[in-house]
C-alpha positions as CSV (number, residue, x, y, z in Angstrom):
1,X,-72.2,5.9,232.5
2,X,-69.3,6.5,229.6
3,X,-69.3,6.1,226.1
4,X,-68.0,2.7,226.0
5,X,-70.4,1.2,228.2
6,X,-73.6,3.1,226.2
7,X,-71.9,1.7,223.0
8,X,-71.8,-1.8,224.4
9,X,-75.5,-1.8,225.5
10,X,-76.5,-0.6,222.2
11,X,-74.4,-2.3,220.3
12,X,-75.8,-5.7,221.8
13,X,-79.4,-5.4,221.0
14,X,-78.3,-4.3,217.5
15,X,-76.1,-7.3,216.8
16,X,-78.4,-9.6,218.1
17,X,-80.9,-8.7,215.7
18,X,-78.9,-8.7,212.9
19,X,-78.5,-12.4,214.0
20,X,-81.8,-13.3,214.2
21,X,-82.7,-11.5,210.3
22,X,-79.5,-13.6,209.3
23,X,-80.9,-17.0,210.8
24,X,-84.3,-15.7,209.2
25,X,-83.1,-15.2,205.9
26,X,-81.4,-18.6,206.1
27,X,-84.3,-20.2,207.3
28,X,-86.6,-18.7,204.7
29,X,-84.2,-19.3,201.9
30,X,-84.2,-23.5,202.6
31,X,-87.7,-23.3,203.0
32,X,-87.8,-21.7,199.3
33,X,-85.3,-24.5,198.5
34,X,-88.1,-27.1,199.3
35,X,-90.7,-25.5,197.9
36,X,-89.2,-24.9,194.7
37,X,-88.4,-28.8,194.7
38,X,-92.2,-30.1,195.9
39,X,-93.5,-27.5,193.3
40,X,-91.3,-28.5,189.8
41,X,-91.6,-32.7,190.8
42,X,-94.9,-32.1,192.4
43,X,-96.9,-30.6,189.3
44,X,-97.8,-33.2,186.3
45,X,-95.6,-32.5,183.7
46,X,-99.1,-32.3,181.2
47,X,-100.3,-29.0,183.5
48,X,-96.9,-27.4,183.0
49,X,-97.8,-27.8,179.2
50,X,-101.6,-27.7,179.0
51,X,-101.8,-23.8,177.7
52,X,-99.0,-25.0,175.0
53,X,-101.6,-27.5,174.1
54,X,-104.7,-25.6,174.3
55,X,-102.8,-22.6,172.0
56,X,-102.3,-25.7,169.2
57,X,-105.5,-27.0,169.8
58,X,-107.0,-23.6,169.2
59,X,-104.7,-23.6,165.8
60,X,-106.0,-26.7,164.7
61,X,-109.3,-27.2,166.1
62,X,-112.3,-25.1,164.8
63,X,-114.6,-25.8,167.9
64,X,-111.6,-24.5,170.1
65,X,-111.5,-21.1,167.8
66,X,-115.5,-20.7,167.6
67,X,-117.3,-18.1,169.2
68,X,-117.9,-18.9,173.3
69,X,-121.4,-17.2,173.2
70,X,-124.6,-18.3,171.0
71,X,-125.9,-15.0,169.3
72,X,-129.1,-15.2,171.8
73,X,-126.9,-14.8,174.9
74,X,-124.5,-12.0,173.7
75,X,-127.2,-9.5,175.0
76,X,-126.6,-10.9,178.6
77,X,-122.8,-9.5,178.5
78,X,-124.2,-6.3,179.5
79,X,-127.6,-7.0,180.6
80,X,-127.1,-5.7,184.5
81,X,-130.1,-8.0,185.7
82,X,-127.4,-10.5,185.7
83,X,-125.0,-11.0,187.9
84,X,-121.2,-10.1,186.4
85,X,-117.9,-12.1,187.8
86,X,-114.8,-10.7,186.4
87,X,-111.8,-13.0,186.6
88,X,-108.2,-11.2,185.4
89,X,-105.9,-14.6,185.1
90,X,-103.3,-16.2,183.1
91,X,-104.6,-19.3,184.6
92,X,-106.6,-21.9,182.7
93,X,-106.9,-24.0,185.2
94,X,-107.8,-21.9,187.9
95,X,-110.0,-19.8,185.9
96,X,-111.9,-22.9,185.4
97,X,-112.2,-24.1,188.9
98,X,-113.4,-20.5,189.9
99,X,-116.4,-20.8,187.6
100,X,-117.2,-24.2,188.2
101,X,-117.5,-23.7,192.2
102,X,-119.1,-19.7,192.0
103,X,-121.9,-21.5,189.6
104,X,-122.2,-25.1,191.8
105,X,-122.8,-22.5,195.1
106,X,-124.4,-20.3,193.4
107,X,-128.9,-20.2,193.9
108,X,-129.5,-18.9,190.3
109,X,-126.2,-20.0,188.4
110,X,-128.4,-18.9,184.9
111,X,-127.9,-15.7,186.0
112,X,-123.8,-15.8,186.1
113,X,-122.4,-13.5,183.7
114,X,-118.4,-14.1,183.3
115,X,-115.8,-12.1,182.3
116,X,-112.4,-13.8,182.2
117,X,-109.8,-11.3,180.7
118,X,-106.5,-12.5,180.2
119,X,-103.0,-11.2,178.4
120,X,-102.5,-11.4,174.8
121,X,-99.6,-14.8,175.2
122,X,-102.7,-16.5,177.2
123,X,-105.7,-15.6,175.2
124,X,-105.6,-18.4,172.9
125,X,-105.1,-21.2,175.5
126,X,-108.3,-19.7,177.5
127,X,-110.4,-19.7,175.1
128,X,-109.9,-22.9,173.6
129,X,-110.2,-24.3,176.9
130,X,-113.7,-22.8,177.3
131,X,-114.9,-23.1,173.9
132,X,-114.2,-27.1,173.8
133,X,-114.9,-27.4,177.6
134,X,-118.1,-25.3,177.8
135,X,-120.6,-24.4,180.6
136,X,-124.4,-24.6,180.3
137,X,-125.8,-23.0,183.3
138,X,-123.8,-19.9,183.0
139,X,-122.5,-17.0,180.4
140,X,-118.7,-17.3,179.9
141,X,-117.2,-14.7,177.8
142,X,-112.9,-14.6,177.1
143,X,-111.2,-11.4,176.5
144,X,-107.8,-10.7,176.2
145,X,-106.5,-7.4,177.0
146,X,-105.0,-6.5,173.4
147,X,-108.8,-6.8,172.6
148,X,-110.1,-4.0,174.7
149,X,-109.7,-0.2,173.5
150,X,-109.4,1.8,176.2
151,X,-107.0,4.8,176.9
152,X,-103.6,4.8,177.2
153,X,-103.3,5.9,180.6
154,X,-105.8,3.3,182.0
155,X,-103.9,0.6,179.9
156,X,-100.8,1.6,181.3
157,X,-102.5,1.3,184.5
158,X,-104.2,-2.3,183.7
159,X,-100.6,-3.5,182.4
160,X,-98.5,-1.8,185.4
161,X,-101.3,-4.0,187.8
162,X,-100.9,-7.5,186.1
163,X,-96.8,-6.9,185.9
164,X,-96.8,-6.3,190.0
165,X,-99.2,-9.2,190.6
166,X,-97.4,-11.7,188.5
């Protein structure tokens, strides 16, 4: 078999999936097209501004800047007979609906412990969200990241993690 007729068998295979990545890419970018369009007409327009809300309620309101924990509960943030839930989120809403389903499934929801740590531009929103809208049956304590002293190499780390997963 010459040259010519190797190249033409190669070539073949080759071109045909360079087709099929092009029909994919098409494909995929409509479908990103639509989503884009369900998503920005599909979303309330008060969610897309609830954390602006919740950051001036937290400016305003002093319930919404108060303290999340009573004094007699601030022993249970590292009390490890409880059971400890760390949520990393910029999401209010999300954040919310995570606790509220963990402590409805949960046997012993009074022994929930918490720990939603968020970025520095999101801190205020989630905490005035849980300090007006607050939980009985389990601890709920808000962190943001500028608040926690740790190295530099593991904040580095912390920030490099939330940058690649948002």
């Amino acid at each position: 078999m010459g040259t010519a007729a190797v190249g033409k068998l190669v070539y073949g295979p080759i071109q045909m999936q360079i087709l099929n990545m092009e029909c994919m890419v098409q494909m995929t970018k409509r479908r990103e097209s639509i989503y884009w369009h369900l998503a920005s007409h599909g979303v309330p327009k008060c969610i897309h501004c609830l954390s602006l809300k919740l950051a001036e309620e937290y400016a305003v309101n002093a319930v919404a800047r108060s303290g999340l924990l009573p004094l007699e509960f601030v022993s249970c943030l590292t009390d490890p007979s409880f059971h400890h839930v760390v949520l990393l989120t910029d999401n209010v809403l999300a954040a919310s609906v995570v606790i509220s389903s963990t402590i409805n499934t949960f046997l012993n929801p009074e022994k929930l412990v918490f720990h939603v740590v968020t970025r520095k531009k999101t801190y205020t929103s989630m905490h005035a969200w849980f300090a007006v809208n607050t939980i009985d049956s389990a601890v709920v304590e808000v962190k943001g990241l500028h608040q926690y002293d740790w190295s530099h190499e593991i904040n580095v780390g912390v920030k490099e993690m939330l940058e690649i997963h948002h």
